[in-house]
C-alpha positions as CSV (number, residue, x, y, z in Angstrom):
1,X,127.9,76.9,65.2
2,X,127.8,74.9,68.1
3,X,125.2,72.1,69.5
4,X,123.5,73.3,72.7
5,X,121.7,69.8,73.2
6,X,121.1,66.3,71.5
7,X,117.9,64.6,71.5
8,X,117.6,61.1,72.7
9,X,115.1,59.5,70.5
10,X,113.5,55.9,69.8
11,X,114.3,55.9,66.2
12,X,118.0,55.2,65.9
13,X,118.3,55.4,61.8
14,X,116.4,57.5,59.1
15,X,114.4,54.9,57.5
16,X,110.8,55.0,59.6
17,X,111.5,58.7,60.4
18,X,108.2,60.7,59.8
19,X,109.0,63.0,57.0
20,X,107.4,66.1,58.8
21,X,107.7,67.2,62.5
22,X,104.5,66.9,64.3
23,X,103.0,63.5,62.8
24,X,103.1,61.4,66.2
25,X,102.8,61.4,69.4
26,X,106.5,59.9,69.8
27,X,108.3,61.3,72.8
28,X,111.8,62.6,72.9
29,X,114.3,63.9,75.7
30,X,116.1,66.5,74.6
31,X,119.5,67.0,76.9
32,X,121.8,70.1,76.9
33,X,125.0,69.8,76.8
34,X,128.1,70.8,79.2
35,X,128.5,74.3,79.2
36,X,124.4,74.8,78.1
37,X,123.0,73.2,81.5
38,X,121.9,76.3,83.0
39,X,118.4,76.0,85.0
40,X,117.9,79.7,84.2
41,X,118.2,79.0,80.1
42,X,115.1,77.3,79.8
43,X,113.1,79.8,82.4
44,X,109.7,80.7,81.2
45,X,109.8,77.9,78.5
46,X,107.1,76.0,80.0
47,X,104.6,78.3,79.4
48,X,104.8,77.7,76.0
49,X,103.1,74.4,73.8
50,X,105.1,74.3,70.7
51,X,109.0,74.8,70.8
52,X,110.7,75.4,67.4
53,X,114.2,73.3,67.3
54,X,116.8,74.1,64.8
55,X,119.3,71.1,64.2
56,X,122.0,69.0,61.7
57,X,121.0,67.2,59.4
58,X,123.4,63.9,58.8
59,X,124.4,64.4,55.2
60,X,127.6,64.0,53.3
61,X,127.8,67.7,52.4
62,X,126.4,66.7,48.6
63,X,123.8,69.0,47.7
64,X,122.0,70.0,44.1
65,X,120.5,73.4,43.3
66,X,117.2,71.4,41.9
67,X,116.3,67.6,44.0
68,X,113.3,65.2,43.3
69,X,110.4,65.3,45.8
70,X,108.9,62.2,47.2
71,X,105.5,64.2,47.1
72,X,106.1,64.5,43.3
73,X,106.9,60.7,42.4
74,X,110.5,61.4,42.2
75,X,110.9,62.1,38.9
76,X,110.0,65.8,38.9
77,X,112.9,68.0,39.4
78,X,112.3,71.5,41.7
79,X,114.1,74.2,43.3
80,X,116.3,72.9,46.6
81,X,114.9,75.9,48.1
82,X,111.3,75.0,47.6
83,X,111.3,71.8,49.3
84,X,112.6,70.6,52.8
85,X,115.0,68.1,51.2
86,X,118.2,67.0,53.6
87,X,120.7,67.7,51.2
88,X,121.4,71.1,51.4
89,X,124.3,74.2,51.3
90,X,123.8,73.8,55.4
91,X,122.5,71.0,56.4
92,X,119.8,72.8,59.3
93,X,116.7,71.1,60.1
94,X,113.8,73.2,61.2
95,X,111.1,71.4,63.1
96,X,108.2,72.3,65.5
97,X,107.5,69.9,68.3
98,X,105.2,70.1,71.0
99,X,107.0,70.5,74.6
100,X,105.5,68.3,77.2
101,X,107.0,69.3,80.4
102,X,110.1,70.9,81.8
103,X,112.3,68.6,84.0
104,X,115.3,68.8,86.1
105,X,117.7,66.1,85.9
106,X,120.9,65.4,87.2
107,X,122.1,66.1,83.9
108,X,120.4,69.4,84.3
109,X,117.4,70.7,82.0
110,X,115.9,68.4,79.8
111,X,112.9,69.0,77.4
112,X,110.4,66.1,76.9
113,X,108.9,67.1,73.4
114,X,106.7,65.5,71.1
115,X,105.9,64.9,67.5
116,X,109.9,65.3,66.6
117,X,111.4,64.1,63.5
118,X,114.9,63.2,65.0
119,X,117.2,60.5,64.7
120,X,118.5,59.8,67.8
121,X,121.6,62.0,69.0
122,X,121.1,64.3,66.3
123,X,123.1,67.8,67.5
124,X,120.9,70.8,67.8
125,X,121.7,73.9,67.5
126,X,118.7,76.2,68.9
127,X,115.2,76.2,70.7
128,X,112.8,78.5,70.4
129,X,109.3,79.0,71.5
130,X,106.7,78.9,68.7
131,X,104.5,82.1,68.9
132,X,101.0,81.5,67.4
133,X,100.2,85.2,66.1
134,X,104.1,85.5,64.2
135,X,104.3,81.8,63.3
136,X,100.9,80.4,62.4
137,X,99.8,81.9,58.8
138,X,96.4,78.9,58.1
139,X,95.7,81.0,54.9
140,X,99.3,80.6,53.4
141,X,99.9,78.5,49.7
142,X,101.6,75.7,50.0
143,X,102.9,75.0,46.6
144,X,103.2,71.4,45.7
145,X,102.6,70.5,48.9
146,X,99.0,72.1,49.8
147,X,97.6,69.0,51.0
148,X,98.7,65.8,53.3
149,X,100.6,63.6,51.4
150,X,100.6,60.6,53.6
151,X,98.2,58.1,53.0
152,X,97.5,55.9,56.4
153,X,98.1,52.1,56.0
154,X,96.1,49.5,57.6
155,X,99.0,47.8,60.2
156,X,98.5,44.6,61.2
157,X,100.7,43.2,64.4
158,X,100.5,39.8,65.3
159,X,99.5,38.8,68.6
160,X,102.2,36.2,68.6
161,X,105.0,39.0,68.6
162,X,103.9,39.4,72.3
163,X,104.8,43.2,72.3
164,X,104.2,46.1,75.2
165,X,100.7,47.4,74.4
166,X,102.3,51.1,74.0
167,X,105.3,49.4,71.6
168,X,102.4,47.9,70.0
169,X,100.4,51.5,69.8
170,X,103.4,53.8,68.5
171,X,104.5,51.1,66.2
172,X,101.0,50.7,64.6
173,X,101.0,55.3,64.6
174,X,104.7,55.3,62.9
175,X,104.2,52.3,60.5
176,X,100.5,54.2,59.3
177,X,102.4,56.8,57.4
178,X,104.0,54.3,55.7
179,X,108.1,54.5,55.6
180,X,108.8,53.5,52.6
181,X,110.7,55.0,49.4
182,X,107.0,56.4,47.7
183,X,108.5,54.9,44.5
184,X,108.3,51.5,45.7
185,X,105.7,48.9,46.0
186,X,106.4,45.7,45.9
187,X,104.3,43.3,48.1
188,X,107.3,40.6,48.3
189,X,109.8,43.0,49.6
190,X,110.7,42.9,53.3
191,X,111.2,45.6,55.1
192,X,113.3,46.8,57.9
193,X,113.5,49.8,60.4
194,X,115.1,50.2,63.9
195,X,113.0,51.5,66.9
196,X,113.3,51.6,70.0
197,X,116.4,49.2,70.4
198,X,114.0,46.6,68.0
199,X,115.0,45.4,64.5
200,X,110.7,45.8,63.2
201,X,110.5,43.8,59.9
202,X,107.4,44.2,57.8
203,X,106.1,43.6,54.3
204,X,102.9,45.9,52.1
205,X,100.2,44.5,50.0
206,X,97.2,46.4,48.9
207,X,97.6,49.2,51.6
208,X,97.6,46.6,54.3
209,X,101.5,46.9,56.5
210,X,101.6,43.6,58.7
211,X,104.9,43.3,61.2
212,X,106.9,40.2,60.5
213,X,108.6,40.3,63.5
214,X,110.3,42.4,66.1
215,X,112.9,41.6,67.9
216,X,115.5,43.3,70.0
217,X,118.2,44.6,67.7
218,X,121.4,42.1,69.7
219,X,119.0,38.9,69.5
């Protein structure tokens, strides 16, 4: 198969990612490429919310027919094809994302979504508009996963950091669901996640994340 489009996104590794589509209010540009930059492609799309993206996952290729679930401690064993693990036979991501707007840009057609779980100038391999009545099934089991996982942290950002009130607001939304490995907590451990060209540094202690600093990622 062949990428029609990348998306340019804030979060420029996997750590901090949300692990489902649809948990923020991140936005992300998603630009065709050459030889997909037809206006006409993406005619009627904007009368639709939600957009489904198919995509490539960056794996090594290694998968496993059974994998261990961050939503069951990791240290339950299940069937590849009953999670949404990465590591796959194909690595394809399949993520809903709600489509802001339509523009046209000298680069031609590009999609301003939001809510995606991307890393930035991850390949993607097809679009397609989310149909309620097909798509939406509220009544459905869900297996293991039948209730939100995610726990919300308190985040605690230092007014000293001096960051952009709307770095400050999506920082405090991402850091919430709380990025790290569910298998560790350990309140002297420092951690670190890229976004938005910042290095973010921040340390847990009793369900309270406070930002040790954030600086640009060449300072």
């Amino acid at each position: 198969m062949t990428p029609i489009a990348h998306i340019e996104s804030p979060f420029s590794d996997k750590f901090g990612i949300p692990r489902q589509s649809g948990m923020s209010s991140v936005v992300c540009r998603i630009v065709f490429d050459e030889g997909f930059r037809f206006p006409e492609a993406v005619r009627g799309l904007d009368q639709f919310d939600f957009i489904w993206l198919l995509w490539r996952f960056d794996t090594d290729g290694l998968w496993h027919p059974t994998v261990r679930p961050p939503r069951l401690g990791g240290n339950r064993r299940i069937g590849v094809f009953s999670t949404r693990s990465p590591f796959r036979p194909n690595p394809i991501g399949l993520s809903s994302v709600r489509l802001l707007r339509v523009a046209f840009e000298s680069c031609g057609p590009v999609l301003y979504v939001e809510g995606a779980d991307l890393c930035n100038h991850t390949a993607i391999y097809d679009i397609k508009p989310y149909i309620p009545y097909a798509d939406c099934h509220p009544d459905a089991r869900c297996g293991f996963a039948s209730q939100p996982a995610d726990r919300r942290l308190k985040v605690v950002i230092p007014d000293s950091l001096n960051l952009p009130p709307s770095l400050r607001l999506t920082l405090c939304e991402i850091l919430s669901l709380d990025p790290r490995p569910r298998y560790q907590d350990d309140p002297s451990r420092v951690y670190s996640l890229c976004y938005d060209g910042r290095e973010v540094r921040f340390s847990v202690n009793d369900g309270t994340l406070t930002v040790l600093s954030a600086l640009p990622v060449n300072q």
